[in-house]
C-alpha positions in Angstrom: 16.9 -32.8 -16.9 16.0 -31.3 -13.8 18.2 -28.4 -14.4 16.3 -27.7 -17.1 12.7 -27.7 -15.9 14.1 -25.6 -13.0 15.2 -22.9 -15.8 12.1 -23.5 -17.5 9.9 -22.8 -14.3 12.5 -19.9 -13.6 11.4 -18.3 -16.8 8.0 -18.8 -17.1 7.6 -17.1 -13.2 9.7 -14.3 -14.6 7.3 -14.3 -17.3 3.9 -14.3 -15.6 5.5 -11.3 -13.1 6.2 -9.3 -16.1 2.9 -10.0 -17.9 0.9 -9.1 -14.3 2.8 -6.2 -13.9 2.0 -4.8 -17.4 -1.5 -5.3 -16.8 -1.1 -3.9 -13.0 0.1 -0.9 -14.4 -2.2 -0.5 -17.1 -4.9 -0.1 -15.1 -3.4 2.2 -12.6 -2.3 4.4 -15.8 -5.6 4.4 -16.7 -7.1 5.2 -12.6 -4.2 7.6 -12.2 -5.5 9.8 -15.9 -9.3 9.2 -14.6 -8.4 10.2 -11.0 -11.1 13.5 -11.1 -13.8 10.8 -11.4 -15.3 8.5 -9.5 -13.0 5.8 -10.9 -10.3 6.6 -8.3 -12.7 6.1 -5.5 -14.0 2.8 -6.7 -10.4 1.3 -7.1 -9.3 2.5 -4.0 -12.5 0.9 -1.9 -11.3 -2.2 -4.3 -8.5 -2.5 -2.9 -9.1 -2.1 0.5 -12.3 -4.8 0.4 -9.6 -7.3 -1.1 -7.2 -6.5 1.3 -8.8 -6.7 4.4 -10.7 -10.2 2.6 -6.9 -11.0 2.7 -6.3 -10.2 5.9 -9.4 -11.8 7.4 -8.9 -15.1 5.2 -5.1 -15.8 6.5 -6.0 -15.1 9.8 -9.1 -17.6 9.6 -11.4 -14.6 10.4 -13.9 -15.6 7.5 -15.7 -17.9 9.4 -17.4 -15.2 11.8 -19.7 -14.3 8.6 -21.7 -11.2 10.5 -18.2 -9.9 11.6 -16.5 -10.6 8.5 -19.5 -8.6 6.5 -19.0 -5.9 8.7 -15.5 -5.2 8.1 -15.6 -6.0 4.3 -18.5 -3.3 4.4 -16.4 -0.7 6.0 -13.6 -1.6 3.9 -15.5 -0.7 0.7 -17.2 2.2 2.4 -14.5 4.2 3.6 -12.5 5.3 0.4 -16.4 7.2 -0.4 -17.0 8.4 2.9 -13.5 10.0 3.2 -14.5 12.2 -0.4 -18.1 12.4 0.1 -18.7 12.8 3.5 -17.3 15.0 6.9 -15.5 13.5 9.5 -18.5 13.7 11.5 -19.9 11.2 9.1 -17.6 9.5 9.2 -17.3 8.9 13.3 -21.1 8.0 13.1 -20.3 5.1 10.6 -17.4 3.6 12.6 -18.9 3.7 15.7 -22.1 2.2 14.6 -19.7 -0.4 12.8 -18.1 -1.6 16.2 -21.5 -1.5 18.3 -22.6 -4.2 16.0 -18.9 -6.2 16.3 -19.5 -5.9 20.2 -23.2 -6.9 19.9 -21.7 -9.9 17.6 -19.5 -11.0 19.8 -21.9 -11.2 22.8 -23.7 -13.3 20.5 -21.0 -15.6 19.2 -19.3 -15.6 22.6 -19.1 -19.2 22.3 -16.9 -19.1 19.7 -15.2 -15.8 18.9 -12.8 -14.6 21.1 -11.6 -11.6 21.6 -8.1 -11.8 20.4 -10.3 -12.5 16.9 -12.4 -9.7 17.7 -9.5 -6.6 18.2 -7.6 -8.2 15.2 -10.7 -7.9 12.8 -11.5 -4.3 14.3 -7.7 -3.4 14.4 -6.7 -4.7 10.9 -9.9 -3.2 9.4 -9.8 -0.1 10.4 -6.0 0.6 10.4 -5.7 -0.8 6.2 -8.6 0.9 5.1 -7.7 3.9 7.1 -4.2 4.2 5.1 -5.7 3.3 1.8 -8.1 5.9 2.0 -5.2 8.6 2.7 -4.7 7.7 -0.8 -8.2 9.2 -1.9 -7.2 12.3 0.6 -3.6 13.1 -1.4 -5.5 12.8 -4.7 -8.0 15.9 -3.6 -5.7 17.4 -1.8 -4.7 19.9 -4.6 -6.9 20.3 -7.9 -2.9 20.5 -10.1 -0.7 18.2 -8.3 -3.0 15.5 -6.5 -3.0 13.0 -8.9 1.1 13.3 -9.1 0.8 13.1 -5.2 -0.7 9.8 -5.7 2.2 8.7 -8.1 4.8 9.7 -5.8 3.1 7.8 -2.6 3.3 4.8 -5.4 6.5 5.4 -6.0 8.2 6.1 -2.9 6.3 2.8 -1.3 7.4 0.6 -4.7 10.4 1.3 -5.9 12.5 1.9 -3.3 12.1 -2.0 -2.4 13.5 -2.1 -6.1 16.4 0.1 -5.7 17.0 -2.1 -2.1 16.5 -5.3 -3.9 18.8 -4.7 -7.2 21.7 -3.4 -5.2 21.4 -5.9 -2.6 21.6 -8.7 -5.2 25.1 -7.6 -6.2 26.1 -6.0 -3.3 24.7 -7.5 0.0 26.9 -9.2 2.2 25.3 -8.4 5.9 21.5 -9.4 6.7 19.0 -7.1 7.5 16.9 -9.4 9.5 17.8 -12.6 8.7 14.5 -14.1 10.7 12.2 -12.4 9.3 12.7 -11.9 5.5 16.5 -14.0 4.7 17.2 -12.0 1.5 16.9 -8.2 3.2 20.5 -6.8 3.6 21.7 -3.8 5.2 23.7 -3.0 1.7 20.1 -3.5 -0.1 18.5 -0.9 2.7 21.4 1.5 2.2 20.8 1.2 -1.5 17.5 1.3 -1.2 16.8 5.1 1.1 19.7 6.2 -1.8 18.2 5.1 -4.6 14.5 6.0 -3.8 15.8 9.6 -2.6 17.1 10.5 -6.5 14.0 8.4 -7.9 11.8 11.1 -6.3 14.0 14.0 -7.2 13.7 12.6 -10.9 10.1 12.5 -10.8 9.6 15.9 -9.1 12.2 17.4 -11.6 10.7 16.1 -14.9 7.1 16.6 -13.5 7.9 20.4 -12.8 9.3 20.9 -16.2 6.4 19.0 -17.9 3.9 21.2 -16.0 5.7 24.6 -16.7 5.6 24.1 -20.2 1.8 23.6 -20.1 2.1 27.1 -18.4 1.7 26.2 -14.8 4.0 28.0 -12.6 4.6 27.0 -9.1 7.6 26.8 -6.7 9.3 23.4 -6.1 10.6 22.5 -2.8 13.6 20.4 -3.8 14.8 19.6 0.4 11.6 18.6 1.4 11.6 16.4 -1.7 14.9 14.7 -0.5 13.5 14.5 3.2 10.6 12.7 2.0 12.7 10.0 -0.1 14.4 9.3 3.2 11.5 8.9 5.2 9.2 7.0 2.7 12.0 4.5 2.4 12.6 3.6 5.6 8.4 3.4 6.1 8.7 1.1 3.2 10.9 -1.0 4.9 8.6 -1.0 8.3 5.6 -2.0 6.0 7.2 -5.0 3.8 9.0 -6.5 6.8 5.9 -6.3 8.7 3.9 -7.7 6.0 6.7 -10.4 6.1 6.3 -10.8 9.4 2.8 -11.2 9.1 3.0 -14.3 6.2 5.8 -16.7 8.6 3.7 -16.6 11.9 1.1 -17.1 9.4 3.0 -20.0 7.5 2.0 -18.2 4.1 4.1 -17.3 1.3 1.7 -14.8 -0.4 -1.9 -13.1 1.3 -3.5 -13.6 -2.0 -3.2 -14.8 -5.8 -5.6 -11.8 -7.2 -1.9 -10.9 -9.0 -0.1 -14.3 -10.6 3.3 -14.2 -9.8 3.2 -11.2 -7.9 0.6 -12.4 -4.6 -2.3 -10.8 -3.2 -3.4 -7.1 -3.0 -1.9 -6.8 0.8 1.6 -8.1 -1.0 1.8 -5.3 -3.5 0.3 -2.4 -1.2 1.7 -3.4 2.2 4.6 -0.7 1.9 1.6 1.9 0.5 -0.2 1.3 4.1 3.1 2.6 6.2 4.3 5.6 3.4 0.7 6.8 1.8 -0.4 8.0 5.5 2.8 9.8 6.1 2.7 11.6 2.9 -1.2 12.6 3.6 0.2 14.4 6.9 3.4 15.6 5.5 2.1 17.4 2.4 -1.0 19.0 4.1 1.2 21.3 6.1 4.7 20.8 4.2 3.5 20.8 0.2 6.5 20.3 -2.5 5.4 22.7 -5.0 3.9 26.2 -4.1 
């Protein structure tokens, strides 16, 4: 009997993952073909408002309501400013952002302390900050942003895949066994290998889909393989970290916006390390020419 509920539960969690992740990738289908419209900006400042409401709610932040509204603001703010605005703009807005923190927290001295305080300023600024790197490798180039986009996606997502599959048949030595138990250096192994020729297949049958539309570009197939080994190991740094984050914490997920699959923060916390590396490296090193 109880083996049977616990294959019954076991399928219907399998279940709900699936059924989120069709509908996850729906909509990013759908943000990804609208992303020379304001669509892509509004799901990016999404994003960022949930995850730092994430952030702020497991770290019992919420309760500091002017602070809170603050960062929330910012959060939503940012992906816009970083299309629509300069930098200059953009300096003005943070710094007028932290005067009222500090003016906050000489109000709420009582109560807040400043541990609170750089954690709220820190987290906010740093998430929305690599969220909104997104928004710059979209309108980075007219052609290939939007594939920029999907590769940053890719390189953050599915090289956890690639660790995860092989190290479910082939891990035998942990990774670090304190922090997330079922990470093993066979799955990390797996996973820079397997997210290296995922990116070369996605660069490959994106350059032959775009030259037969008639584009013609140059592709640069080493930097493509450097940037599979990077990304990965980023996307390590940013899911152990998240990890990290949930057992001081005593969490198992930041969020339930995604049944099965967690919060916001739990499906973008490897796009936070890899989407701000890719912004840098493909402003000065760009795969296609």
């Amino acid at each position: 009997s109880e083996q049977i509920k616990g294959a019954y539960f076991g399928v219907k969690i399998m279940l709900t993952r699936i059924l989120t992740a069709i509908v996850g990738i729906t909509i990013g289908v759908i943000v990804v073909l609208l992303a020379d419209t304001i669509v892509f900006e509004i799901s990016i400042a999404v994003l960022s408002f949930l995850i730092v409401y994430e952030l702020l709610s497991n770290c019992k932040c919420l309760q500091y309501k002017v602070h809170s509204a603050v960062c929330l603001g910012y959060a939503a703010a940012l992906p816009f400013l970083t299309n629509f605005c300069s930098i200059n703009v953009i300096y003005i807005v943070a710094a007028v952002c932290t005067l009222v923190m500090l003016v906050g927290f000489i109000a709420y001295h009582k109560t807040l302390s400043f541990d609170k305080l750089c954690f709220m300023i820190a987290s906010t600024v740093l998430s929305t900050a690599a969220m909104s790197c997104l928004v710059i490798l979209n309108r980075m180039d007219k052609t290939h942003g939007a594939f920029y986009v999907v590769l940053c996606l890719a390189a953050a997502w599915l090289s956890d895949g690639a660790a995860y599959f092989v190290g479910t048949f082939f891990g035998k030595h942990k990774l670090c066994p304190e922090i997330s138990p079922k990470k093993t250096i066979e799955g990390a192994i797996g996973g820079v290998v397997g997210n290296i020729i995922i990116l070369y297949i996605f660069v490959i049958v994106y350059t032959m889909v775009m030259h037969s539309k008639g584009y013609e570009f140059s592709t640069n197939y080493v930097w493509t393989g450097i940037v599979g080994l990077i990304t990965s190991l980023l996307s390590m740094v940013g899911d152990l970290s998240a990890s990290l984050i949930k057992r001081q914490n005593n969490i198992k997920d930041f969020g339930k916006i995604m049944p099965g699959h967690g919060g916001a923060l739990d499906r973008f916390d490897s796009v936070l390390v890899v989407a701000p590396f890719m912004a840098l490296a493909f402003k000065y090193f760009a795969i296609f020419n």
